[in-house]
N, C-alpha and C positions, 0 to 999 in steps of 0.2 A: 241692507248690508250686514247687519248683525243676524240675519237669518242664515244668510249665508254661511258667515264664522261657524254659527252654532253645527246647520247641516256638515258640516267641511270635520267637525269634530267628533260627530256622531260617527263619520265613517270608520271602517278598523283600521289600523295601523299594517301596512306592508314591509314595514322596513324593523320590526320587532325579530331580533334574532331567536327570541325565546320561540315564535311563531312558525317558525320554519320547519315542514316536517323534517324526520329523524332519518330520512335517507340526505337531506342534505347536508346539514349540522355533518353526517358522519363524513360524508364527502371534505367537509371542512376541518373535522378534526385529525383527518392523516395529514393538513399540512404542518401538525403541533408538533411541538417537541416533548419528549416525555414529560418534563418539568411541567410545562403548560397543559398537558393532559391529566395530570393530578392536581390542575388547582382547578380544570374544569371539574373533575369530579367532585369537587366540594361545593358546589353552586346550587345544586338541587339533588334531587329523586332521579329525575330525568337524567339529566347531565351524568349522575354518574351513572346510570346504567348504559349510557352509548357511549363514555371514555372508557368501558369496559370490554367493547366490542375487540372480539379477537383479532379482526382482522386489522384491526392499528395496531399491534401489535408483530407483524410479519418480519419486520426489520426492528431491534431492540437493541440499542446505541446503550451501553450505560459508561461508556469511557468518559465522558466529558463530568458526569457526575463522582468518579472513581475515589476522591476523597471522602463523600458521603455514606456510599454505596457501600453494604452489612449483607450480612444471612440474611437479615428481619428485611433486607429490603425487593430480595431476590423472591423471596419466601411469599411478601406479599402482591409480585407481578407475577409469579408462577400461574394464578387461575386464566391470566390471559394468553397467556403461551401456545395454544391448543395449535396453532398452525405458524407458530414460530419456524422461519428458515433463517433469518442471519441475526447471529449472537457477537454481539462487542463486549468483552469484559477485561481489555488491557488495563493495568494497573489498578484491577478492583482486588486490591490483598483483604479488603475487609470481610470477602465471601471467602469461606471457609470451604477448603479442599472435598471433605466430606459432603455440603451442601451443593456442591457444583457438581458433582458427581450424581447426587441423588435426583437431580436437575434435569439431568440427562438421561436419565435411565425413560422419565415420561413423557419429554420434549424437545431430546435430542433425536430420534430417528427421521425427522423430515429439515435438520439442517442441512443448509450448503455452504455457508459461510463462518468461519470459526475463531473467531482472535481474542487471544490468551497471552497478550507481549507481557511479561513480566510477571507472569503469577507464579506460587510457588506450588504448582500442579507438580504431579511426579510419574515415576513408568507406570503406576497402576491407572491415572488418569488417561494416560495416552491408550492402556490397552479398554480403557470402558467406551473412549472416545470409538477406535478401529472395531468394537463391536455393536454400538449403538450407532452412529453416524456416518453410514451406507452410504450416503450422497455428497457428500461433503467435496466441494469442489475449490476452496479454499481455507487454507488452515497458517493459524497465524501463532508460533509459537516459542516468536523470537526472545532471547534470555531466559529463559525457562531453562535455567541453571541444573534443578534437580532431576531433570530428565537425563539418561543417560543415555548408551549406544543399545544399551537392550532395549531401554522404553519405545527408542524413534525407531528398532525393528518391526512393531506392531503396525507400521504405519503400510508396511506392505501388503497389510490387507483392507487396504482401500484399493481404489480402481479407476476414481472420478477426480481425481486432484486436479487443477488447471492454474494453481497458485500455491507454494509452500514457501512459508517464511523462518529460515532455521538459525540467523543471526544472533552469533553469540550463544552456540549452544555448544553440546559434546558429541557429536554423531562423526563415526567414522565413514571413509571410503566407501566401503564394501556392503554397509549397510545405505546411505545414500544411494547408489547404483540400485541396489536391491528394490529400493523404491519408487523409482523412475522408470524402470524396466514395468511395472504394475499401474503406472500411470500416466498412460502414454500422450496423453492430453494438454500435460504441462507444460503452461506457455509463461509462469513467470516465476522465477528461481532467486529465491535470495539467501545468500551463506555467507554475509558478510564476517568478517572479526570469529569464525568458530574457533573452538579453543583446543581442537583436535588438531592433528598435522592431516587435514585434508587435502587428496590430490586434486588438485584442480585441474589437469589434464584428462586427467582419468574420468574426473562427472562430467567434462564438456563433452568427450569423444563417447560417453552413454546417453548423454543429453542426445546429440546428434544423429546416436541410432536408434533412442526410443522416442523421443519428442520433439518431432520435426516441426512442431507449431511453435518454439520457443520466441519469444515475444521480447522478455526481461529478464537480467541478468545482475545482482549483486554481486560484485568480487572483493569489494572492499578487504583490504588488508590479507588475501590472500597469496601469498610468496611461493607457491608452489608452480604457479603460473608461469605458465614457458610456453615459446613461440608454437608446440604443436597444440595446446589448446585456443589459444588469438585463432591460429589460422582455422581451428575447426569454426569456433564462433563467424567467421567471414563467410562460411559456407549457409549461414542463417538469413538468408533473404528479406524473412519477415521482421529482422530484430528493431524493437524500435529503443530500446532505453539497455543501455549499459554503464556499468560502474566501475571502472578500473582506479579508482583513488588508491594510491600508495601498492603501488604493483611497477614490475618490471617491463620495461620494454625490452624486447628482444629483434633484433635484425627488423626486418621491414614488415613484419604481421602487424603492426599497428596500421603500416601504412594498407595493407594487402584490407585491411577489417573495415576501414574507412574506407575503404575508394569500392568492397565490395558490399556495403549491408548501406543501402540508398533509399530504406524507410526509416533510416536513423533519427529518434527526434531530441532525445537527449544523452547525454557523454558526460558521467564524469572522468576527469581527469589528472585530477589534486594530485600533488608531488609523486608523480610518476617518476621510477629512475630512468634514465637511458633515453629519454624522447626527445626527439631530434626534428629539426624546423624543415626536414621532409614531411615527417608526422602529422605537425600543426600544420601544413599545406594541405594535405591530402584530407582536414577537415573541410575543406571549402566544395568539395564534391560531396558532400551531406546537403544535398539542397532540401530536405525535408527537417532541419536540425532546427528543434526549437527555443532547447536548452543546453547550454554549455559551462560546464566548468571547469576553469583551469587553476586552480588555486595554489602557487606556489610552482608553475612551471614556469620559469624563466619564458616570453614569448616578442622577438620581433615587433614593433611598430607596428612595420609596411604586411606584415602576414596578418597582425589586427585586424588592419584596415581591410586586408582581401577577406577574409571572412565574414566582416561584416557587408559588404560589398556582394558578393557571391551566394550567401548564405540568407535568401530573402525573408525565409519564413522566422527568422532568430527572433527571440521575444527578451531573454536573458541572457548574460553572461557572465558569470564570476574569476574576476582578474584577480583576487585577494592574491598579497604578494608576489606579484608575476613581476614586479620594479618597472613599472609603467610610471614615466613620469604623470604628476598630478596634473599639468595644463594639457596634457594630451589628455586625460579622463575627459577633461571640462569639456576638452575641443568636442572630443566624441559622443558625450551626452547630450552635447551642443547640437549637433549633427543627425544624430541617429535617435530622432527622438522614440520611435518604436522599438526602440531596444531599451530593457533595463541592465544596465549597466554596474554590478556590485563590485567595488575595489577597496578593501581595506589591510591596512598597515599594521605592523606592530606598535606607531604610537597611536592608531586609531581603538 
């Protein structure tokens, strides 16, 4: 018996991670996070020469870290960059305008993915970006305050956009058109809150004749919104996500948007003026509606209940403020246990 033990220990060990050659460790370490990628590099020799490997490097997240994240820290993941295609650096203010710029000059030409929400990048960034950044097929550059309507003009020399996020920016009419007209591709648009007087009739009806693939639509807080833009949006067969929170209703294009765009999966529709319990019917023909929000629109019961009823695929819905008595919330989370249900009050 004790020989046995003895043999049984002489054997090698299979289950030694250190063991494992370095095609598969590398296979294991694209499932790390950056975090855990630099604390494997402190383990050994080894270790940190394969958490060095470029290609864990192809997709580089650093928003989650954005309180941390410096020059020094950009500066020293730059050597892995070499086949960098998607860059996150929302809310990283600690990298300085000049070193993000000088970033891009060696490792921006093979992005396609770009988000910058909140930095204080300016028009000379955006023109380093539309000359370095050829493929770029989303670009995320919401609040970015110090851009102007000259800087987002560079942008029309891109050609591959399929995603621009311009929320809370200053880009006028004519230069948005100008943009879309060059990339005809775009299938998801968000201009929520900008701080220009943009037409919003005027980019749906260019939306419509340059980017027939439109997909997603931001309108938030935009008042410029009249029924001849609703009713182009209804001509978008493919739309699946729209946002009308705090927008007008006008005659029946809400109803006309709803009963025509039947891959609808999510709807906001937070204190809309003028919508009318035609409206909220004409949601119940979205049989592909996954997510709903009504926040603050006054809604019927028994039109509840039909939507919920009708509306099989629904996962969400946000009642905040709608004066939904509270035992009907109960009755219905009672009921519909596949729906999440959010209803909150002003004493909530």
């Amino acid at each position: 018996m004790s020989n046995t033990l003895l043999d049984e220990s002489k054997k090698p060990s299979y289950y030694s991670f250190s063991e494992l050659p370095d095609e598969i460790i590398t296979i294991i370490l694209r499932n790390l996070d950056l975090q855990s990628l630099c604390r494997m590099s402190r383990v050994n020799k080894r270790f940190n020469n394969l958490a060095q490997n470029h290609l864990l490097y192809i997709n580089l997240n650093l928003e989650p870290y954005c309180y941390i994240v410096n020059t020094k820290a950009l500066y020293y993941l730059t050597p892995r960059c070499k086949y960098l295609r998607q860059l996150n650096l929302s809310y990283c203010r600690g990298i300085s305008v000049q070193s993000f710029e000088f970033f891009l000059v060696f490792y921006g030409s093979l992005l396609t993915h770009l988000q910058l929400t909140c930095l204080r990048i300016d028009n000379n960034t955006i023109l380093r970006i539309s000359r370095v950044c050829k493929n770029l097929k989303e670009l995320d550059v919401g609040n970015c305050y110090m851009i102007n309507d000259n800087g987002f003009s560079y942008l029309k020399n891109l050609k591959f956009l399929e995603c621009l996020n311009l929320c809370k920016t200053y880009i006028s009419t004519e230069t948005l058109c100008k943009i879309l007209r060059r990339n005809i591709r775009m299938r998801h648009l968000y201009i929520a809150e900008t701080y220009t007087h943009l037409n919003a009739d005027e980019v749906i009806m260019e939306l419509r004749n340059s980017c027939p693939d439109l997909e997603s639509i931001d309108l938030q807080r935009i008042h410029t919104l009249t029924s001849q833009g609703i009713n182009a949006l209804a001509d978008y067969k493919n739309l699946r996500n729209v946002n009308l929170t705090w927008t007008t209703d006008h005659g029946d294009s809400f109803f006309r948007l709803f009963s025509s765009c039947q891959h609808l999966e999510t709807i906001l529709l937070g204190y809309v003026k003028g919508f009318t319990e035609r409206d909220l019917k004409a949601l119940t023909l979205c049989k592909n509606l996954k997510q709903l929000f009504l926040m603050g629109t006054p809604i019927p019961a028994e039109i509840c209940h039909t939507i919920f009823v009708n509306c099989s695929k629904l996962e969400l819905i946000d009642l905040s403020f709608c004066k939904i008595a509270n035992w009907l919330l109960l009755q219905w989370q009672q009921k519909y246990i596949h729906i999440t249900i959010k209803a909150y009050d002003v004493l909530d």
